[in-house]
Every structure is written in C-alpha cells, then in structure tokens.
C-alpha positions in Angstrom: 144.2 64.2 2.9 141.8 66.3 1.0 139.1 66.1 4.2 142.2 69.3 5.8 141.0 71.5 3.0 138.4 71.7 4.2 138.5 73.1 7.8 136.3 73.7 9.8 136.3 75.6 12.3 137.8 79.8 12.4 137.1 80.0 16.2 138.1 84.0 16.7 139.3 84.4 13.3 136.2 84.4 11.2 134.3 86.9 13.9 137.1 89.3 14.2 137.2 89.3 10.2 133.0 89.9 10.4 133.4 93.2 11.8 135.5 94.5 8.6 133.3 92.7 5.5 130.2 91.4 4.5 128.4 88.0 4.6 129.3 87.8 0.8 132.1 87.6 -0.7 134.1 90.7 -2.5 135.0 91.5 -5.7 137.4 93.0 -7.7 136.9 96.3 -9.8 138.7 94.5 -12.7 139.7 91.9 -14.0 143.5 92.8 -13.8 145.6 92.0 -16.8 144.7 90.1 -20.5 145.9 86.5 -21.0 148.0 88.0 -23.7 150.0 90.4 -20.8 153.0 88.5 -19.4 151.7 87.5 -15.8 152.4 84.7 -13.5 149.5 82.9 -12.1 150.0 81.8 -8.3 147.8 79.0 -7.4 147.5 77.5 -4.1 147.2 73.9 -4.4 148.5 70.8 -3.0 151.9 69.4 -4.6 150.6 67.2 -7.6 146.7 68.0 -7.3 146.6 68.7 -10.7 146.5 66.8 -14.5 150.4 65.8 -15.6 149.8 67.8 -18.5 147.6 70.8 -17.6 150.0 73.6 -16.7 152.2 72.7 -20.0 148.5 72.0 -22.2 147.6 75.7 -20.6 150.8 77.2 -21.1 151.4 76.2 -24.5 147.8 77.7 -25.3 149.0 80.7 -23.1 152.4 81.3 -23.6 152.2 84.9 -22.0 151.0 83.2 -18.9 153.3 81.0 -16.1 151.7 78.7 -13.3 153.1 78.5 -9.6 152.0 76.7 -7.2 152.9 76.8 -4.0 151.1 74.7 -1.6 148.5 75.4 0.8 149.0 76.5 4.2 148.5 73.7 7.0 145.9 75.0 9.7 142.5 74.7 7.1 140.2 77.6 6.8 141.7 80.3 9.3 145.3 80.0 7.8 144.0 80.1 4.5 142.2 83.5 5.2 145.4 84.9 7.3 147.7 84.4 4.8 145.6 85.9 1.9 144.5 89.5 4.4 148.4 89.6 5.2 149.0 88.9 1.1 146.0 90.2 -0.9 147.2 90.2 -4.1 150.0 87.7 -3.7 147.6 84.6 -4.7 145.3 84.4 -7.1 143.5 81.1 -7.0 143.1 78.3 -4.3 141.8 74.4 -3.8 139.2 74.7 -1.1 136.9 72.0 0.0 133.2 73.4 0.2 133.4 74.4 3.9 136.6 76.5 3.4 135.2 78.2 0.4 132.3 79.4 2.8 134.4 80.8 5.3 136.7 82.6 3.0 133.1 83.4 1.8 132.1 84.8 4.8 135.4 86.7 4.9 134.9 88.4 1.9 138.3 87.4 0.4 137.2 85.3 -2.5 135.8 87.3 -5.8 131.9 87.3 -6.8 132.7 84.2 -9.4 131.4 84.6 -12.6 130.6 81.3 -14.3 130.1 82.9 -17.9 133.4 83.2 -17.9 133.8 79.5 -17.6 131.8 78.2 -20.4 133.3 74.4 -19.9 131.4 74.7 -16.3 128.5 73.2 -18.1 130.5 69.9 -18.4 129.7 69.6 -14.6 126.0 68.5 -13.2 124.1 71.2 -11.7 123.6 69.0 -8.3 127.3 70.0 -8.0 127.6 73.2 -9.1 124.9 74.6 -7.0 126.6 72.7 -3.8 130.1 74.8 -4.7 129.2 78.2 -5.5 132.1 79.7 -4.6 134.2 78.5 -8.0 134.6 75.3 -9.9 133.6 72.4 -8.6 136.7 69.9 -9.3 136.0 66.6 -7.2 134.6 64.9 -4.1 135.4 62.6 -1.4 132.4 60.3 0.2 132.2 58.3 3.1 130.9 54.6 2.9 131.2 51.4 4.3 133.9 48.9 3.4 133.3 45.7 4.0 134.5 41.8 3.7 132.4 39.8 1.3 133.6 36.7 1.5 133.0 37.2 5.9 129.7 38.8 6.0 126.5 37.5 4.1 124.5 40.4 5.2 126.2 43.9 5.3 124.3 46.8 7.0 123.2 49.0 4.0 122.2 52.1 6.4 124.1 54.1 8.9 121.1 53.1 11.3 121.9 49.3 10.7 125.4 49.9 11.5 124.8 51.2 14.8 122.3 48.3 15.2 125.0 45.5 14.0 127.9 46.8 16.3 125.7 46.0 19.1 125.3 42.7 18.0 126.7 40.6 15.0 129.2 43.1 14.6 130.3 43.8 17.5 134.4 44.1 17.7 134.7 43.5 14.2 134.1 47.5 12.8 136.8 50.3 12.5 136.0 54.0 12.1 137.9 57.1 11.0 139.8 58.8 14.2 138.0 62.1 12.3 135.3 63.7 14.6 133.4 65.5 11.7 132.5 62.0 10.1 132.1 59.9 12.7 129.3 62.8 13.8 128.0 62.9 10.6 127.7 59.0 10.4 125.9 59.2 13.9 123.2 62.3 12.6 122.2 60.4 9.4 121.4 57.1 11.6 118.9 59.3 13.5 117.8 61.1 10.8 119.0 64.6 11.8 121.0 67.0 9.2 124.8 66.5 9.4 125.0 70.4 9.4 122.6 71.0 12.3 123.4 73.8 14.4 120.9 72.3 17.1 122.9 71.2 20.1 120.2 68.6 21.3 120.8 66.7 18.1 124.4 66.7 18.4 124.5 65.8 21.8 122.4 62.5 20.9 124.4 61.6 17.9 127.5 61.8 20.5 125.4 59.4 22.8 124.9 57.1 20.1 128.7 57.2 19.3 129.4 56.9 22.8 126.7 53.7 23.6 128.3 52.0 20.5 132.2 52.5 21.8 132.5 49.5 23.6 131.0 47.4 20.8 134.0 49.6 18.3 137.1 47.7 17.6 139.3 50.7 17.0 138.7 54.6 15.8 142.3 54.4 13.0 143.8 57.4 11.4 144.8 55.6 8.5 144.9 51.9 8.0 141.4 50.7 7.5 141.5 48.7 4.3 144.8 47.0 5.9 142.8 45.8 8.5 139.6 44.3 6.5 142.8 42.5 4.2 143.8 40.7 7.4 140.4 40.1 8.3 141.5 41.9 11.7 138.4 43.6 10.9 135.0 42.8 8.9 133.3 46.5 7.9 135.1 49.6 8.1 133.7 53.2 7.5 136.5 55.1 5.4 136.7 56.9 2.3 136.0 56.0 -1.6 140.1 57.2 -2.5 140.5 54.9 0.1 139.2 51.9 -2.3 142.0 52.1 -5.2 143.5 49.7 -6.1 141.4 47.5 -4.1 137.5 47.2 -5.2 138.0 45.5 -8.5 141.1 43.5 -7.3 140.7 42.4 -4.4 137.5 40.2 -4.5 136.8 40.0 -1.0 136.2 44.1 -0.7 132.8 45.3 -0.9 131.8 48.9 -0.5 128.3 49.9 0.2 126.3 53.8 -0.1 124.2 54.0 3.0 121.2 54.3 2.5 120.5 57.6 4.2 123.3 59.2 2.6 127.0 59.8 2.3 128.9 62.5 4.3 131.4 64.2 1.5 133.3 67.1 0.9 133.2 68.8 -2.4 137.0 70.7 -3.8 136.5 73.3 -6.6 138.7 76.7 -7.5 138.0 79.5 -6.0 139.4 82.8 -7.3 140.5 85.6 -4.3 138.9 89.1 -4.9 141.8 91.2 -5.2 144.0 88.7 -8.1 145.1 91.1 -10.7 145.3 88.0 -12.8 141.6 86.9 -12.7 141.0 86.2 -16.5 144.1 84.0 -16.8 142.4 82.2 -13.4 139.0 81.7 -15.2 140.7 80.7 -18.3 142.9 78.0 -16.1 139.5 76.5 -14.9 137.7 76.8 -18.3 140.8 74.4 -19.4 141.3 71.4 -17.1 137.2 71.4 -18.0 137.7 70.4 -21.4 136.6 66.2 -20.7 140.2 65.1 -21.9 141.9 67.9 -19.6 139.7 66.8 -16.9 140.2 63.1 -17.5 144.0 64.0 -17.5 143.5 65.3 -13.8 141.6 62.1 -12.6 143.6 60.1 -14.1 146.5 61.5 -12.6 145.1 61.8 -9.1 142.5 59.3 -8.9 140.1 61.1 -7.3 136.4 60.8 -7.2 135.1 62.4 -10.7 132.2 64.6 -11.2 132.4 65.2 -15.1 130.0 62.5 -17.0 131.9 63.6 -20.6 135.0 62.6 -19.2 134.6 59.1 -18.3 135.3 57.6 -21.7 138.7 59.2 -21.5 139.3 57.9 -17.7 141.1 54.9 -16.5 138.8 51.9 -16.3 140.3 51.0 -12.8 138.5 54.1 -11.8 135.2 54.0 -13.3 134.8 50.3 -13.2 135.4 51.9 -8.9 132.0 51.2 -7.3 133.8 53.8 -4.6 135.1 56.4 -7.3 133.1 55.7 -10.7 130.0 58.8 -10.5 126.1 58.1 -10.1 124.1 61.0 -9.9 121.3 59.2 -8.3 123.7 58.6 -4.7 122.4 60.5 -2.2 125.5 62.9 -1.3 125.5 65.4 1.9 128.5 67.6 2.0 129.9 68.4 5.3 129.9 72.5 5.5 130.7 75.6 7.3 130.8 75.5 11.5 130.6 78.6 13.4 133.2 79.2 16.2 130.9 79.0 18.6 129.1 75.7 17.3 132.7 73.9 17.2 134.1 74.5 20.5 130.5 73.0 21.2 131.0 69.9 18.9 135.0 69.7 19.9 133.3 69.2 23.8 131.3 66.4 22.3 134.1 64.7 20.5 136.4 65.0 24.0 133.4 62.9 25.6 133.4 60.2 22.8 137.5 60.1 23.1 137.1 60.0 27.0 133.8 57.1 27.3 
C-alpha cells in the first residue's frame, strides 16, 4: 500500500511545473498562526496511518488546535502536486514516501523544513534523516526474500544468487512482486549497478536479466505471496517486511533473509506544504508522535517498519521480535527515489518487454 505514496513518475506534470519554480523547494514568509490561535490542521494521510491516540494526545496538549485528515489523492506524485497548486493553502501537511517528497520538491510546493523546530527529530538516526530531507522521517518499507525453511536447506542470501538459483534449484518454485520498480531494483543490485541509475544501458541489462530469468519464474502476484509459500505452492518469494506480520515468529516454516547487496525501500516522513498558514501547529504535530511512547503508539497501531531505537521498549514484541520489521542499523538499505519523465517512459518500455517475454 505504502509503495503508491510514493510515485514515481510526473511525466508532463513536473516539467510544465519547472518552468514556474526552482529546483528547491519554497517557503513560506511566516509561520501563519500560534498554537494558541484556534486553527484546524488539514493533514493528508491515509485513513488510520496514524497512533490511536495521537490526534486526542495532541489535541488535549493543544486544545486551540483540530486535526483532519482527509486522505491522499490516488495517482502518486502528480496528483499530489495538482491538488496542492489548485489548493495552496487548503493542506497543510502530507505522508509522502521519499520519491514523492522530491518531486513536490522539485515543484517547489513543500516549505524549506526546519528541523529546530522539531527537537524530538533527534530520536530518529541520522542514516534516516539525511535520506528524508524533505520533513520527518516516520517509517520504511524493505524488500527481502521470504522463504520456506523447513523446504530449502540453502536459501540464496544475495539478489545475484537468486537469479542464479531460479535457473536451477529454484527454478518454478519463486514468486515476485507484479511491481516494476522492485523487480528492477532487485535486477540492478544482482549486477551491481545503482537502483537509481539514470543510465539506460544498465537498465536495459537488468530488464535482460529479468527477462532470461521469466521462464524459470513461477508467477509475478500482486498480492498473495506469503499465501503461496504457506501452501508450499511456492518455496522463496520476494515481497515486503509488512508483508511478514503475523507470520515470522508464528509460523515456523517462514524465513526472511536481507540480501546481501542490499534492500530496495521506500522511506515515509511529513512534509509540510509552503504556503500552510498553520505551520507551527504542523511542526508541533511531528515533534509529538516523536516522543518514543507517541511513536510506539503509531507502530503499534500500524505495524509498520520502525525507525526510532527509544521506542522499541514501548513496542509490541510481535514486532520487534520481527526479523522483517524489528530495526538494525547495520542493514544495508537503498531507497527507491525520484524518476524523471523522460527516464520513466524509458523504464515503463522496459517493464512492457519483461510483461510481453
């Protein structure tokens, strides 16, 4: 679900916007109105993102201040920006995944954030922070390699040995996302290239390699991966660590394994939008659900994939105890980021040919 934040591609959009603002992002000449001033705070989230007690925790701190949310536009980074140059002041804050934030960026609809005025930021690791510089960094989503224990005594621990295994010992037995943007990226670790390479040679050979390995592929599944490794209709699936609750920890015969080269993620923070009025009662919503039992409220409520070290004494075991979910700073973790127009029609082509071989 999260992955639709953040999208990918602007084609037209983002180069008609270009002509009209900077490369960095605008600001706002003030701050707007005090947290004491009676204000409602429009937030643009997905329905029940968010800690079961944060708005009411924040409210009751704030009394002057009401939280909406409406929810997020479908159509990723380019409805996003539409709706906010058709609303300017309408919405003050916004879940983006890292490659949205960029293009709103780019745009220049989101403010210059200010991360004094969230002194809780600190809570989060820098390795995070600097990846999301756009707002708050709030969580992630990785992609790994599920797997079947009690069927497989010698799992490939690299994207590389993946590829190598479904041309032999594995071959039939894995399913993949039906996602271009991580099936690429699993394809331009393996061969060592950047998933964020604007180089079309290197895409074009990752979309080889996807294509040589499709006959060996038992099915690319929209949803439905962990299903099939229960049946054993499957052995290793690539999917997503949100996609392991519930399961690692209970389910004995579910393995999940970091590739060695790396795991393609996105990264979801708060951004502010430059012209909110209501911008101090926006930093002093993120400088809240920051404070480790606020946070742990929101992870605990959504089970997502934590960033916050503080917090994990006040999260649910089921998620930390989560080889998918629980944090280790020493992963190795490439977020998936901004594509050009241009570069996506380009990397749409290849994804046509992988449907198509």
């Amino acid at each position: 679900m999260l992955a639709g934040v953040g999208g990918l591609s602007l084609t037209g959009l983002l180069a008609a916007c270009s002509g009209s603002s900077s490369s960095s992002s605008s600001s706002s000449s003030s701050s707007g109105l005090a947290l004491t001033d009676e204000q409602t705070l429009t937030f643009l989230n997905y329905d029940g993102w968010i800690g079961k007690k944060t708005v009411s925790g924040f409210t009751s701190q704030y009394p002057a201040i009401t939280v909406k949310q409406p929810s997020l536009p479908s159509g990723g980074s380019g409805a996003i920006i539409t709706l906010i140059r058709q609303n300017p002041k309408a919405y003050d804050l916004a879940l983006l995944g890292n490659a949205s934030a960029q293009a709103a960026q780019v745009a220049g609809i989101l403010n210059d954030f200010d991360s004094s005025q969230v002194p809780n930021l600190s809570n989060i690791p820098e390795k995070f922070r600097t990846a999301y510089p756009y707002g708050m960094p709030l969580e992630q989503g990785k992609v790994g390699i599920m797997y079947r224990k009690d069927l497989l005594d010698s799992p490939p621990t690299s994207w590389a040995d993946l590829f190598d295994q479904m041309g032999s010992t594995l071959s039939d037995q894995v399913v993949l996302p039906n996602y271009d943007v991580d099936v690429m990226s699993m394809a331009l670790l393996a061969q060592g290239y950047d998933i964020n390479t604007e180089s079309e040679d290197e895409l074009q050979s990752a979309a080889d390699l996807v294509i040589d390995a499709k006959p060996n592929i038992k099915a690319f599944l929209d949803s439905g991966r962990v299903a099939a490794l229960k049946k054993g209709s499957a052995t290793v699936a690539v999917g997503y660590d949100y996609e392991t609750a519930g399961v690692l920890g209970v389910d004995d015969t579910i393995g999940w394994i970091a590739p060695s080269e790396g795991m393609p993620a996105y990264l979801d923070g708060w951004t502010i939008f430059g012209e909110s009025e209501h911008q101090a009662a926006a930093y002093a919503l993120m400088d809240f659900i920051l404070e480790p039992k606020n946070y742990a409220d929101f992870i605990n409520t959504t089970g997502a994939s934590y960033l916050m070290p503080d917090a994990a004494g006040k999260i649910d075991a089921s998620i930390t105890g989560n080889d998918a979910l629980a944090l280790d700073l020493d992963q190795t973790i490439v977020y998936e980021g901004y594509v050009s127009g241009e570069l996506q029609n380009f990397r749409n082509t290849l994804w046509s040919d992988i449907q198509a071989a």
